[in-house]
KOLVEX-302306 format. One record per atom (N, C-alpha, C): x, y, z; residue in three letters; residue number from 1. Coordinates in pm, whole numbers, plus 50000, padded with zeros to 5 digits. Layout:
<node X="X" Y="Y" Z="Z" r="ALA" k="NUM"/>
...
This chain:
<node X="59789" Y="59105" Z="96693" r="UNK" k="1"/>
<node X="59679" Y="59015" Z="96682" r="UNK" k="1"/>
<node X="59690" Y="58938" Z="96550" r="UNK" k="1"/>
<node X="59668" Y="58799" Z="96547" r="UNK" k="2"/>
<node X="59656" Y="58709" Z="96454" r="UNK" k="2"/>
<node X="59569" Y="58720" Z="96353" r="UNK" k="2"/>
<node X="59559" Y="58725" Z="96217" r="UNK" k="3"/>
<node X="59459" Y="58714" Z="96138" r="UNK" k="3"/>
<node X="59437" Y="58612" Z="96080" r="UNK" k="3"/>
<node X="59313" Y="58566" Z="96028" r="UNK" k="4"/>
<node X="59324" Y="58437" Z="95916" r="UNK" k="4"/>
<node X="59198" Y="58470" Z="95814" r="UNK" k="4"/>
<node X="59270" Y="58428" Z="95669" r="UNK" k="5"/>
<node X="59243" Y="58464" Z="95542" r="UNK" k="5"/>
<node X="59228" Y="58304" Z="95472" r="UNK" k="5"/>
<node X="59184" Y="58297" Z="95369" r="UNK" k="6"/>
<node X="59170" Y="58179" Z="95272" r="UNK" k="6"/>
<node X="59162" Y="58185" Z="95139" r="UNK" k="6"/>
<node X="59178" Y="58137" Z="95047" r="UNK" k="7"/>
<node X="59142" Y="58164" Z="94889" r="UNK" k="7"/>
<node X="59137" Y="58032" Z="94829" r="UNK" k="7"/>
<node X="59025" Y="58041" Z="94753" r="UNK" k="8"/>
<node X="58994" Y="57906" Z="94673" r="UNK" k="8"/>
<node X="59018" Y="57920" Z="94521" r="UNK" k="8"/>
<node X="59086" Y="57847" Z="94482" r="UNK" k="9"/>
<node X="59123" Y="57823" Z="94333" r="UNK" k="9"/>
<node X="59054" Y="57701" Z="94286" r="UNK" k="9"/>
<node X="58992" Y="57706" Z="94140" r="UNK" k="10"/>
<node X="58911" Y="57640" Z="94081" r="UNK" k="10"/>
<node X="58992" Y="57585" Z="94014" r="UNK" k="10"/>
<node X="59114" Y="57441" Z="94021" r="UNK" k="11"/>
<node X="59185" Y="57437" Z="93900" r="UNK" k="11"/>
<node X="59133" Y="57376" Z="93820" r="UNK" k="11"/>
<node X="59020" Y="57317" Z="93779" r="UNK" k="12"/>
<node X="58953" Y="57225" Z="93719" r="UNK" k="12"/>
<node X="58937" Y="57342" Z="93576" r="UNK" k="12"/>
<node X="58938" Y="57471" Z="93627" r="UNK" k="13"/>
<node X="58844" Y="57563" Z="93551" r="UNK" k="13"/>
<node X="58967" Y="57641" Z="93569" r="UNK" k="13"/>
<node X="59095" Y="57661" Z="93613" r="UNK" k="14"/>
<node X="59193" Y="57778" Z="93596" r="UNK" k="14"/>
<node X="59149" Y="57904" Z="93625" r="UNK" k="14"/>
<node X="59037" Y="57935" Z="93761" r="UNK" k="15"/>
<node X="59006" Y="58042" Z="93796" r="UNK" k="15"/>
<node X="58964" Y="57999" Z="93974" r="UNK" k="15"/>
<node X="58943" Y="58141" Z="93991" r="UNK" k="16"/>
<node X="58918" Y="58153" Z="94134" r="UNK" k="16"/>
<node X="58789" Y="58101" Z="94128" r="UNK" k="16"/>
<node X="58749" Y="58048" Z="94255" r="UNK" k="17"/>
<node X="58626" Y="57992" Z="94334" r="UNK" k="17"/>
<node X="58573" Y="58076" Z="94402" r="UNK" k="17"/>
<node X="58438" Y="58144" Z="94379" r="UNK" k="18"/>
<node X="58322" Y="58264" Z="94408" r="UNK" k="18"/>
<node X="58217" Y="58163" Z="94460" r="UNK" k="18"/>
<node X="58162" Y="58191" Z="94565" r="UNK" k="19"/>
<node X="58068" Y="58175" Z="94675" r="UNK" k="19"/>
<node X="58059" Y="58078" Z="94691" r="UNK" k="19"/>
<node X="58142" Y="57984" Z="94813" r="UNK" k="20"/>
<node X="58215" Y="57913" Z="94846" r="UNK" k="20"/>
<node X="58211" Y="57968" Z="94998" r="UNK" k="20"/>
<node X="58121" Y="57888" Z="95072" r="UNK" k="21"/>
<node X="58088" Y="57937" Z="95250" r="UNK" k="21"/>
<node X="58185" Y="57851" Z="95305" r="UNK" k="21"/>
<node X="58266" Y="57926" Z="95413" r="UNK" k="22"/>
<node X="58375" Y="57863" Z="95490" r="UNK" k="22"/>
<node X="58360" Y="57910" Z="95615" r="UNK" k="22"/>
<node X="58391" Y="57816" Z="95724" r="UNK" k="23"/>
<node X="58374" Y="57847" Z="95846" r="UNK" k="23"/>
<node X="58481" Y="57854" Z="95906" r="UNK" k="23"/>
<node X="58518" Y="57921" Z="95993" r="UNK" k="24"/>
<node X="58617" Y="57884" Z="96109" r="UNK" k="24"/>
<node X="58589" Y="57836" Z="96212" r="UNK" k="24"/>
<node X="58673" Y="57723" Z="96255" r="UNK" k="25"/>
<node X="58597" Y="57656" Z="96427" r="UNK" k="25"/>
<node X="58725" Y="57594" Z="96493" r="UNK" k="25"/>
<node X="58685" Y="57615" Z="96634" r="UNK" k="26"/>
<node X="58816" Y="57601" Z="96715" r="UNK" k="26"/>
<node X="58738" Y="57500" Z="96844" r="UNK" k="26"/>
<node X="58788" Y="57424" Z="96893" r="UNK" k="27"/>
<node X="58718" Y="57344" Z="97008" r="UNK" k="27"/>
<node X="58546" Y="57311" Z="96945" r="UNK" k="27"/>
<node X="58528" Y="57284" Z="96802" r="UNK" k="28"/>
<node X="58384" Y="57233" Z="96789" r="UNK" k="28"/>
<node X="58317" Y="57361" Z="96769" r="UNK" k="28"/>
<node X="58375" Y="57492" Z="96779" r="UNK" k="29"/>
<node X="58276" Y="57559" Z="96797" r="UNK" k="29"/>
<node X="58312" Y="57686" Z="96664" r="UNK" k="29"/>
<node X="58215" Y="57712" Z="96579" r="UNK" k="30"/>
<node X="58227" Y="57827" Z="96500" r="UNK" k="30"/>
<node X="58260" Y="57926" Z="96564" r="UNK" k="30"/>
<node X="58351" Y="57993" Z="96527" r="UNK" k="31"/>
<node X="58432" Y="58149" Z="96581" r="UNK" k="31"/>
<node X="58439" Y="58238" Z="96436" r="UNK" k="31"/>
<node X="58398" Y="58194" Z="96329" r="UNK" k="32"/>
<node X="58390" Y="58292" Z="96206" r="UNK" k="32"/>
<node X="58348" Y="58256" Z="96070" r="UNK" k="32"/>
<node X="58280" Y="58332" Z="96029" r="UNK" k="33"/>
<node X="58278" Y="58254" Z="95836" r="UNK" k="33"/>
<node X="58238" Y="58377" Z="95779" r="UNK" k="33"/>
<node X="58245" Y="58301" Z="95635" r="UNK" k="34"/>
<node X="58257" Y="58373" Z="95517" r="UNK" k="34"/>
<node X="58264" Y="58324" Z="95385" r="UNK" k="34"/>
<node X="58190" Y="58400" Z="95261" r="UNK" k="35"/>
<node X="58179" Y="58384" Z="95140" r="UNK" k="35"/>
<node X="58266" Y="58445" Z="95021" r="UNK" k="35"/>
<node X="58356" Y="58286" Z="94967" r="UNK" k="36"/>
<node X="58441" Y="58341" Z="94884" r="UNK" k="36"/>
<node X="58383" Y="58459" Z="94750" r="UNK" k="36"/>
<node X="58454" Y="58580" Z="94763" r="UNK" k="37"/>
<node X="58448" Y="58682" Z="94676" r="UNK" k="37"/>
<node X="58471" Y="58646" Z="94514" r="UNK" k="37"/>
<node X="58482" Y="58699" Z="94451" r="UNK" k="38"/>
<node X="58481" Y="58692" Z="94312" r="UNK" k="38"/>
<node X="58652" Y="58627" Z="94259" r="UNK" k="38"/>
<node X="58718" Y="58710" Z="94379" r="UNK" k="39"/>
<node X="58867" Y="58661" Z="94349" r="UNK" k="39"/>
<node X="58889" Y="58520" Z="94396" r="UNK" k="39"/>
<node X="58779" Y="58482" Z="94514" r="UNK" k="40"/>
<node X="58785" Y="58394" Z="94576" r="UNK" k="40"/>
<node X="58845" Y="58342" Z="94656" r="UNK" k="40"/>
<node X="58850" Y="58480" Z="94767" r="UNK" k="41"/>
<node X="58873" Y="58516" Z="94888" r="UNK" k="41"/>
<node X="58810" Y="58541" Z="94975" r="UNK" k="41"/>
<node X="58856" Y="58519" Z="95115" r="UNK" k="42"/>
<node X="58786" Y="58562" Z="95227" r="UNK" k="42"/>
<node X="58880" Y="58597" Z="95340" r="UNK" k="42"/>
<node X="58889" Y="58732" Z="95296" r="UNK" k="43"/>
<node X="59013" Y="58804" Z="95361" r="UNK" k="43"/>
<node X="59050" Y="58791" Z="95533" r="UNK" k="43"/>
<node X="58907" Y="58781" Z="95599" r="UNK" k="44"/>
<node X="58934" Y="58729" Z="95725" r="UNK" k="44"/>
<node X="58816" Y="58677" Z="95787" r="UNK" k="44"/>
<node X="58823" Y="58605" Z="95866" r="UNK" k="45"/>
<node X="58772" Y="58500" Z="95912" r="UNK" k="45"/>
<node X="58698" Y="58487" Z="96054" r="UNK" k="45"/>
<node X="58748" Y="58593" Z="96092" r="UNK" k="46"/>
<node X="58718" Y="58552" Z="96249" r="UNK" k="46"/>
<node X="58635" Y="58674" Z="96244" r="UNK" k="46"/>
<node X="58521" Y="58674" Z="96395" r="UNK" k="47"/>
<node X="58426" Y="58724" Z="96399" r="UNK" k="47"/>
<node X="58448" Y="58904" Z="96484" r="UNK" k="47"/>
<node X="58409" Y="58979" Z="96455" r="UNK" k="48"/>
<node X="58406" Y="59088" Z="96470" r="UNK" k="48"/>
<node X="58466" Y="59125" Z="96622" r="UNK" k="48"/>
<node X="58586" Y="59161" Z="96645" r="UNK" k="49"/>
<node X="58704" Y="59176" Z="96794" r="UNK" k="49"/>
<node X="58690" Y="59031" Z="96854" r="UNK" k="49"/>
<node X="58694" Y="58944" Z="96754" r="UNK" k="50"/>
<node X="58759" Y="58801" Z="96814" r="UNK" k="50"/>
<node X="58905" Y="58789" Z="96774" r="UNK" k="50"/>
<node X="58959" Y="58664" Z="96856" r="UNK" k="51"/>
<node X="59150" Y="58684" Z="96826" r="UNK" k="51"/>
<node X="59093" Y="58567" Z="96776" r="UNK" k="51"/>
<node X="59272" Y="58529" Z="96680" r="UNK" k="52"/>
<node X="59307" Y="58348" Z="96675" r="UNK" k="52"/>
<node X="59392" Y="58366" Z="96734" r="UNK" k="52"/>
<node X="59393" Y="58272" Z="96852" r="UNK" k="53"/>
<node X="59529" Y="58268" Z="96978" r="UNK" k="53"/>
<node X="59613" Y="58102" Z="96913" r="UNK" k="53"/>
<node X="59679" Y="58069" Z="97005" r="UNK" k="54"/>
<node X="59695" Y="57981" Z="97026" r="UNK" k="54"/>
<node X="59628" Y="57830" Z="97033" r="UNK" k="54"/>
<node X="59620" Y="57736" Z="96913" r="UNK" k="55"/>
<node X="59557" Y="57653" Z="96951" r="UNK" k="55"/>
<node X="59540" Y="57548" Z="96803" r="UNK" k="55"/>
<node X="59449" Y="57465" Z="96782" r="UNK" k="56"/>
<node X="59418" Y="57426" Z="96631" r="UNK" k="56"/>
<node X="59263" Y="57441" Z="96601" r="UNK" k="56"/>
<node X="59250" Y="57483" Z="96471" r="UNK" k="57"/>
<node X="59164" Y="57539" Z="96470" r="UNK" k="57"/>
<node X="59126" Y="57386" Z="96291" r="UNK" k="57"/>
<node X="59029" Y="57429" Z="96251" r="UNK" k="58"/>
<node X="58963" Y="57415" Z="96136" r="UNK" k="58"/>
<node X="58887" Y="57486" Z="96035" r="UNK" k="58"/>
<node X="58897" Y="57504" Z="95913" r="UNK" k="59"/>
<node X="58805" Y="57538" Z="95809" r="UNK" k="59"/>
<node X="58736" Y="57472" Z="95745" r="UNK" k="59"/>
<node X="58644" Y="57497" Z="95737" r="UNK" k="60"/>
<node X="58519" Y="57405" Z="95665" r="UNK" k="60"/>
<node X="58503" Y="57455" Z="95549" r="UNK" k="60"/>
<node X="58512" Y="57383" Z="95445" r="UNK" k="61"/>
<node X="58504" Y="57456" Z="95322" r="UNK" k="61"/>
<node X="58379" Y="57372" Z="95216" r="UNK" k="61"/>
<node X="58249" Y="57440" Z="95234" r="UNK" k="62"/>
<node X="58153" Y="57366" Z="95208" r="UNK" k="62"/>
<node X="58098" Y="57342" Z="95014" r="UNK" k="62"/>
<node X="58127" Y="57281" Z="94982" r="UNK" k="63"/>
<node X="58209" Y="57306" Z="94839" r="UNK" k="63"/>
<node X="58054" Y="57273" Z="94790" r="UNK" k="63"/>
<node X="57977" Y="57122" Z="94765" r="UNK" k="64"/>
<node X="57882" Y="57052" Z="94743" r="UNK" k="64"/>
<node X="57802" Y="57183" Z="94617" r="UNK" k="64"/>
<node X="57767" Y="57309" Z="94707" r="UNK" k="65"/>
<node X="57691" Y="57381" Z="94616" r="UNK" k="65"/>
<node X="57750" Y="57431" Z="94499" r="UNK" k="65"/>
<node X="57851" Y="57490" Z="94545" r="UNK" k="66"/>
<node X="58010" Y="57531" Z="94384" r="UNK" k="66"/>
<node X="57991" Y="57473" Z="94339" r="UNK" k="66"/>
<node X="57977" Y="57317" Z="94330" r="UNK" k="67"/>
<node X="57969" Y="57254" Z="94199" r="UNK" k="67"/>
<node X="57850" Y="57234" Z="94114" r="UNK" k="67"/>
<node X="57753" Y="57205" Z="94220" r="UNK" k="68"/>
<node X="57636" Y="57208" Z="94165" r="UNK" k="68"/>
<node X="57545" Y="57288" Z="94147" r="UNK" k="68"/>
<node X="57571" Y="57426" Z="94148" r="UNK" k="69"/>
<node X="57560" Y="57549" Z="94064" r="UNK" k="69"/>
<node X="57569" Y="57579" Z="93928" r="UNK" k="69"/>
<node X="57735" Y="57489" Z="93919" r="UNK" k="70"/>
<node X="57744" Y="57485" Z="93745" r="UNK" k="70"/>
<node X="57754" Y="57373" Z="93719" r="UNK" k="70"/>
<node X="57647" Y="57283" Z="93743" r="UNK" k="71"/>
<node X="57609" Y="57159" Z="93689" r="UNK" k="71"/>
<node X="57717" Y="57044" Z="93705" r="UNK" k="71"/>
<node X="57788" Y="57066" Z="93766" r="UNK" k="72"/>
<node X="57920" Y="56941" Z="93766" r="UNK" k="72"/>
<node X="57909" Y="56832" Z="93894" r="UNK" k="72"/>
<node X="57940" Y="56750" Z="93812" r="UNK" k="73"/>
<node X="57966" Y="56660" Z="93940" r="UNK" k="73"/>
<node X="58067" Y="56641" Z="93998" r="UNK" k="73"/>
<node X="58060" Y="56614" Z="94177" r="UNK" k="74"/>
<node X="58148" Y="56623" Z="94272" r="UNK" k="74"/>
<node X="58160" Y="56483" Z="94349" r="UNK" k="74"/>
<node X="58267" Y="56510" Z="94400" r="UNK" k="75"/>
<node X="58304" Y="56352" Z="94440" r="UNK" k="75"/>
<node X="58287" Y="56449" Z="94664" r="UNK" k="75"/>
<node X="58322" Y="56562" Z="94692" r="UNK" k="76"/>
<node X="58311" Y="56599" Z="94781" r="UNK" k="76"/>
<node X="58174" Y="56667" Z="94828" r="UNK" k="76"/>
<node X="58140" Y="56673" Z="94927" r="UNK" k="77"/>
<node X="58008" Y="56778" Z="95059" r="UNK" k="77"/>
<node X="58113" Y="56896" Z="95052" r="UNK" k="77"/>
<node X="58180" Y="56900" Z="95173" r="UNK" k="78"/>
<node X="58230" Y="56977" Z="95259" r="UNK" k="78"/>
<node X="58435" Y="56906" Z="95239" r="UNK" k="78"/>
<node X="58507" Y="57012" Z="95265" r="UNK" k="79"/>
<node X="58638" Y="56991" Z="95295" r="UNK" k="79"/>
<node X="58695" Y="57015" Z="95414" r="UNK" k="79"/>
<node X="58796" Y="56981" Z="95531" r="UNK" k="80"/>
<node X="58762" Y="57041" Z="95636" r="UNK" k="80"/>
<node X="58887" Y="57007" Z="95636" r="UNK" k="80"/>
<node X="58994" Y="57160" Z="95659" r="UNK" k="81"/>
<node X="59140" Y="57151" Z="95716" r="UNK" k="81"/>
<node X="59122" Y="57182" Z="95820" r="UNK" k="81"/>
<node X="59239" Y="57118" Z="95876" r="UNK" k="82"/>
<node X="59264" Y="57132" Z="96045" r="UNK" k="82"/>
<node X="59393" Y="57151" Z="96047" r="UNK" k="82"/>
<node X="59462" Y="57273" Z="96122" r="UNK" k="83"/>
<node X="59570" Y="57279" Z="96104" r="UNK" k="83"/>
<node X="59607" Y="57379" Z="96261" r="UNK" k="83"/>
<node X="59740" Y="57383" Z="96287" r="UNK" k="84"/>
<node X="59828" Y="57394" Z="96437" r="UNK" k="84"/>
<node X="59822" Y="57567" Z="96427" r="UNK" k="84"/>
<node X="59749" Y="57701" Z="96476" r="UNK" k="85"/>
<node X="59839" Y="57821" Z="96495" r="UNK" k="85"/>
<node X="59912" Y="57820" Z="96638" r="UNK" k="85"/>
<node X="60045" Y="57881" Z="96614" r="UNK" k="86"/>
<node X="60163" Y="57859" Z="96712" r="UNK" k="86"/>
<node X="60141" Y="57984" Z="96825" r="UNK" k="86"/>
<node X="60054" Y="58106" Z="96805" r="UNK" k="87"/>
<node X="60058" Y="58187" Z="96886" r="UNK" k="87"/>
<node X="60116" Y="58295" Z="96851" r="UNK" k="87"/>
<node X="60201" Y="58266" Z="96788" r="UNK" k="88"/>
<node X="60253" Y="58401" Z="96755" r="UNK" k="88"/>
<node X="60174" Y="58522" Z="96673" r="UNK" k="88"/>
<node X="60188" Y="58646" Z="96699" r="UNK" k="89"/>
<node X="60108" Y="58662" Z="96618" r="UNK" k="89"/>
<node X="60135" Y="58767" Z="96521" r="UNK" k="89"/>
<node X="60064" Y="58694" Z="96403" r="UNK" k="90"/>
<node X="60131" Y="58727" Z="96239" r="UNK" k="90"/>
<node X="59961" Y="58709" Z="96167" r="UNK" k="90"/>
<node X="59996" Y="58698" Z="96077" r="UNK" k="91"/>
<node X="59914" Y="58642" Z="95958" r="UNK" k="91"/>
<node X="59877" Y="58517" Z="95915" r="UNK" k="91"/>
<node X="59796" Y="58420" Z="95895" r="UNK" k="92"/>
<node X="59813" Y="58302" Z="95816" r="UNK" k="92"/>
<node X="59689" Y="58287" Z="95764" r="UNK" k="92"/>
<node X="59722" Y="58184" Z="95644" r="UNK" k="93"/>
<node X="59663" Y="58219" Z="95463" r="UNK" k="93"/>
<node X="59650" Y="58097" Z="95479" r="UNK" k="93"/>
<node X="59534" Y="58007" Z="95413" r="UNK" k="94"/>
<node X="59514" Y="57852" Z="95446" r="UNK" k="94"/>
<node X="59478" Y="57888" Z="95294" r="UNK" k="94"/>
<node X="59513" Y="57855" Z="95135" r="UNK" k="95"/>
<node X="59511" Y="57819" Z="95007" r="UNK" k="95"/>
<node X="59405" Y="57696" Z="95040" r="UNK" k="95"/>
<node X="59302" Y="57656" Z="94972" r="UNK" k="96"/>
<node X="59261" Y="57576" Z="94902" r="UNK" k="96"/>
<node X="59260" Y="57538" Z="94727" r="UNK" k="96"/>
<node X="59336" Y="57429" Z="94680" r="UNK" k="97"/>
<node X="59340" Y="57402" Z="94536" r="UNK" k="97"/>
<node X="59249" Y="57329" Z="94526" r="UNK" k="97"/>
<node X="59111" Y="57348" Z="94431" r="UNK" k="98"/>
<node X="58991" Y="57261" Z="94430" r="UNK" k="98"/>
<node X="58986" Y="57208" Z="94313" r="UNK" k="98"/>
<node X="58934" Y="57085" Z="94301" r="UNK" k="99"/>
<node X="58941" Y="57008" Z="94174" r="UNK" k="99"/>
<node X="58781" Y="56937" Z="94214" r="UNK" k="99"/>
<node X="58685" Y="56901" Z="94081" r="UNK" k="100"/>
<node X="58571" Y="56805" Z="94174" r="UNK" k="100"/>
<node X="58587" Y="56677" Z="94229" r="UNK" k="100"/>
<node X="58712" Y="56606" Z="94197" r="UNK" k="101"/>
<node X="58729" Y="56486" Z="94266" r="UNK" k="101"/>
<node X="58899" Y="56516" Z="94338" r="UNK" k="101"/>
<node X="58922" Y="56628" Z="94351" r="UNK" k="102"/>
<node X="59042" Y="56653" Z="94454" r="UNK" k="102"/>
<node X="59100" Y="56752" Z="94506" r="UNK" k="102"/>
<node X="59158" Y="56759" Z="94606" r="UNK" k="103"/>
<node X="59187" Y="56929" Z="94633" r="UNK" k="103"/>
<node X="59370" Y="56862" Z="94709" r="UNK" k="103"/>
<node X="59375" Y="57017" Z="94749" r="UNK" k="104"/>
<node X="59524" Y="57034" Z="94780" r="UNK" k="104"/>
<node X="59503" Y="57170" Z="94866" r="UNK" k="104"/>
<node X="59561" Y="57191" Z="95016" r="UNK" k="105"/>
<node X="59627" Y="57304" Z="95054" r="UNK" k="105"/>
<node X="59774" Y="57323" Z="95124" r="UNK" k="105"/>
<node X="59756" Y="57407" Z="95164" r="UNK" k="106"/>
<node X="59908" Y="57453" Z="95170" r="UNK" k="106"/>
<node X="59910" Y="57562" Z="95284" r="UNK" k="106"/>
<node X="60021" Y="57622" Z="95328" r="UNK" k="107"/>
<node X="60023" Y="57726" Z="95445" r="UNK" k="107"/>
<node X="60090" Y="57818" Z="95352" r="UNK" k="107"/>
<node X="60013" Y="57905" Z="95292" r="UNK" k="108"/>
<node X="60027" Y="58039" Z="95223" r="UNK" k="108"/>
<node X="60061" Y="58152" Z="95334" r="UNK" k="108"/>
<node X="60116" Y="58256" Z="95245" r="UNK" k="109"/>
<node X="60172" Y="58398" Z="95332" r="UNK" k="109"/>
<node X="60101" Y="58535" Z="95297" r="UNK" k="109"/>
């Protein structure tokens, strides 16, 4: 069975990103979420004996409050990757690099 994980990095600030709500959604429809941890992680994603099969899915990574928690201003709401799982089934790690006016991810292992 497939898992999916995420981690948010604060590079603005050279630390991890803590409570940071992310969703998982596949066909429009939420199938999982979760609040980045202190490390600023969210080890998995999907909802309690749900799979990730085959298909493309999205994360919503609702940033707006992270920033304006600690007073900063943001150029983003929400971030939303969309990306291909092949079926096979393994692991996959969706990295978010957050900046307030930019981000970056990547297909982590």
């Amino acid at each position: 069975m497939s898992t999916l994980s995420t981690h948010v990095l604060d590079t603005s600030l050279g630390k991890p990103a803590q409570g940071i709500r992310v969703t998982l959604e596949k066909d429009g429809e939420t199938i999982g979420s979760g609040v980045t941890d202190a490390d600023g992680r969210v080890s998995d994603l999907r909802k309690e004996g749900s799979e990730v099969k085959q298909g493309t899915y999205s994360l919503k990574f609702f940033v707006a409050d992270y920033f304006s928690t600690s007073g900063r201003e943001a150029f983003y709401d929400e971030i939303v990757v969309t990306f291909l799982i092949s079926g096979a089934s393994r692991h996959y790690h969706v990295p978010l690099l957050l900046s307030p006016f930019g981000y970056s991810t990547y297909r982590g292992s």
